[in-house]
C-alpha angles and dihedrals in degrees: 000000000000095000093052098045075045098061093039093049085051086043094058089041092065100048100051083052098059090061090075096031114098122255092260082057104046087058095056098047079046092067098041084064103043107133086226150313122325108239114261101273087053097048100105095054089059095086093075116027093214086076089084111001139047121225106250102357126082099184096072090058099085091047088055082051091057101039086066093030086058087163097049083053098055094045088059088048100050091042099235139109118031099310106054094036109047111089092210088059099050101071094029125098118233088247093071098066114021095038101176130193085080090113147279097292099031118121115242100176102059111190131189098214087176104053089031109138099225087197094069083073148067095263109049109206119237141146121358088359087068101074093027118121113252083233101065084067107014104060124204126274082020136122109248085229094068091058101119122234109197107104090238091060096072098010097049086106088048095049106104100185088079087244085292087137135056115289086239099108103163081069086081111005137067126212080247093091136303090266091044095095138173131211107280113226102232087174081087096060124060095271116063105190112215132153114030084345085071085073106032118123108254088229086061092069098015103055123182092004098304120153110140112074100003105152121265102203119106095233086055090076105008100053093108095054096046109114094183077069089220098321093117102050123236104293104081090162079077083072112009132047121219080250099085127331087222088067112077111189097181100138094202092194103063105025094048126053077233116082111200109228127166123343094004083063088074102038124120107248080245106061090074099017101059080160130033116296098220082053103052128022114222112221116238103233122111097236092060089076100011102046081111086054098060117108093177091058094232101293085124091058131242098290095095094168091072078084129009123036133220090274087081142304091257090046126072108020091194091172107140108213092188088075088064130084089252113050126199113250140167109337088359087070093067095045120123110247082240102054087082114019103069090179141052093246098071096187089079093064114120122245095197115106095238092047081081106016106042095113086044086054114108098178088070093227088311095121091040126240096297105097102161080071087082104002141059133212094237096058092040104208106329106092118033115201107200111151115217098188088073083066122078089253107049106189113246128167110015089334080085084056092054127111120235091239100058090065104021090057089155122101089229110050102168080052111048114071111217118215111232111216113108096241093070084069107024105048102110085047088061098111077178096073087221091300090140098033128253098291091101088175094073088074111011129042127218087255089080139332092227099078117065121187124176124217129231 
């Protein structure tokens, strides 16, 4: 009991000394007393106590703590690891849980690896990881913190792609197990599957283990299967869906410049692309598929449609005549093409009236070939309209009554130009024997030749 009051009177003794000790001093007196040695990492500091500890005051330890453990320090204030994320840790000084001065070999860590909550950390612990032995992650003579925590870091010599893939392995696996998958999401690479391609068994498309650089286009894995044999080119998507390859879904109307109407509607895709299309660009004119079609051997041109539509070639004449230099009036409108073209080539076809009509024609060529002089397409050839006034004799009296023979005798008549005084026709009918000259007008009218009247 003496011995003890003796030790804690020396002991106070000491310390209200030091108040008026300098501070060298202090630090001496200060390892005299050290409870016991610093563990072998901290070794170095022991030689001044201000490395760790503040005289008089215990609440700047744990910042001084934190000022050498940076990275202790940024993990608190980041809020992550174990550190930052442990609630018993957030309100504890470091002192609590690591004390030092036990020795050169004491632990001051002390970690339950047992009992320690995973999830406190950066790297929650579940599945297979569970169960699975610190030291398989955590080597030895290592901070805990260094562990890593990507899949291929542990798992590279389990990897049987051959890293081949990305090293993202949680894309696919679960910490189930490595045959444990889940349903990759391909929509994140170029090549979003959709349709059959849903249900198709990855090896189909990744053999041997291939993922980077295996082919997208459809040919790459389905040539076998094209039944076009290449003609189409190797962008079947530009027809089919991954939904079926019965089903074409080419809408040849809005993704062409060649809308497909009547009988092109039903038309094989081979009938007008003998080569692939994509290869080679048909040209829209008629002539380019139907050249064998054409009765009139080309002499009417390539633009078929002036004429004929897509019903048939034999149905739908829309040629309109009127936009030729001879349109199509009165009885001419219900001819047949062919009555008068006699050939194919149509553009030969005469435009004179007896080109047509000469066999129609009773004048026998007197009158000449112009028959719209004197008749129209709509009366055919009853009621001729020539005017006579617009001569320089217009018929008057019985001259109006006469036939156009009795005067024009000749065989020509557009031709033969008829002199107009009386005398030329009358002269058999002149009782007078010439006596007054051949002006029969002075005395007699057109009206008749009986009446005679004389002027004055």
């Amino acid at each position: 009991m003496m011995l003890r009051t003796l030790v804690v009177v020396t002991a106070a003794c000491i310390v209200s000394g030091m108040v008026a000790l300098p501070v060298s001093a202090q630090g001496v007196i200060e390892r005299l007393i050290m409870p016991g040695e610093l563990i072998q990492g901290h070794a170095k500091y022991e030689q001044d106590c201000a490395n760790c500890h503040k005289s008089f005051s215990k609440a700047a330890q744990a910042q001084l703590c934190l000022d050498c453990h940076k990275d202790v320090a940024a993990d608190v204030l980041a809020k992550s690891r174990f550190h930052g994320k442990a609630v018993a840790v957030a309100n504890t000084d470091c002192r609590q849980c690591h004390a030092d001065h036990k020795g050169r070999t004491a632990d001051i860590v002390q970690l339950d690896r047992a009992n320690f909550d995973h999830r406190q950390t950066n790297f929650a612990l579940a599945g297979r990881h569970e169960t699975t032995p610190c030291s398989s992650c955590h080597a030895e003579g290592k901070k805990f913190r260094t562990a890593p925590s990507a899949c291929v870091d542990c798992h590279r010599k389990d990897d049987v792609h051959r890293g081949k893939l990305r090293e993202t392995c949680a894309d696919c696996h679960t910490d189930k197990g490595w045959k444990s998958t889940k349903p990759f999401d391909h929509s994140k690479t170029e090549f979003a599957l959709t349709g059959v391609h849903k249900t198709t068994d990855c090896k189909s498309c990744h053999a041997g283990e291939r993922y980077k650089g295996v082919p997208t286009a459809c040919a790459d894995c389905h040539r076998e299967r094209d039944v076009h044999k290449g003609a189409r080119g190797q962008k079947c998507e530009g027809c089919h869906t991954t939904e079926k390859w019965t089903v074409a879904k080419f809408d040849h109307d809005t993704q062409t410049k060649f809308a497909l109407r009547g009988k092109h509607g039903a038309a094989p895709c081979e009938a007008c692309h003998k080569q692939p299309p994509r290869e080679v660009k048909l040209q829209a004119s008629c002539g380019t598929c139907h050249k064998k079609d054409d009765v009139h051997k080309g002499q009417l041109g390539v633009d078929c449609q002036n004429c004929h539509n897509e019903s048939g070639f034999k149905i739908g004449i829309l040629f309109d005549h009127d936009k030729t230099r001879f349109p199509l009036a009165g009885k001419h409108q219900q001819a047949k093409c062919e009555d008068c073209h006699k050939t194919k080539a149509y553009k030969d076809a005469p435009v004179a009236c007896v080109g047509c009509h000469k066999k129609n024609d009773k004048h026998e060529g007197r009158f000449g070939p112009n028959c719209a002089q004197c008749h129209t397409s709509s009366t055919q050839w009853v009621g001729a309209r020539f005017d006579h006034a617009k001569t320089r004799f217009a018929l008057t009296g019985r001259h109006t009554q006469a036939g156009c023979y009795n005067c024009h005798t000749k065989k020509h008549v557009d031709r033969a130009a008829l002199s107009t005084d009386c005398y030329s026709c009358h002269k058999t009918q002149d009782r007078h024997k010439g006596a007054f000259g051949r002006n029969c007008g002075s005395c007699h009218t057109t009206s008749t030749f009986g009446v005679a009247y004389i002027k004055r």
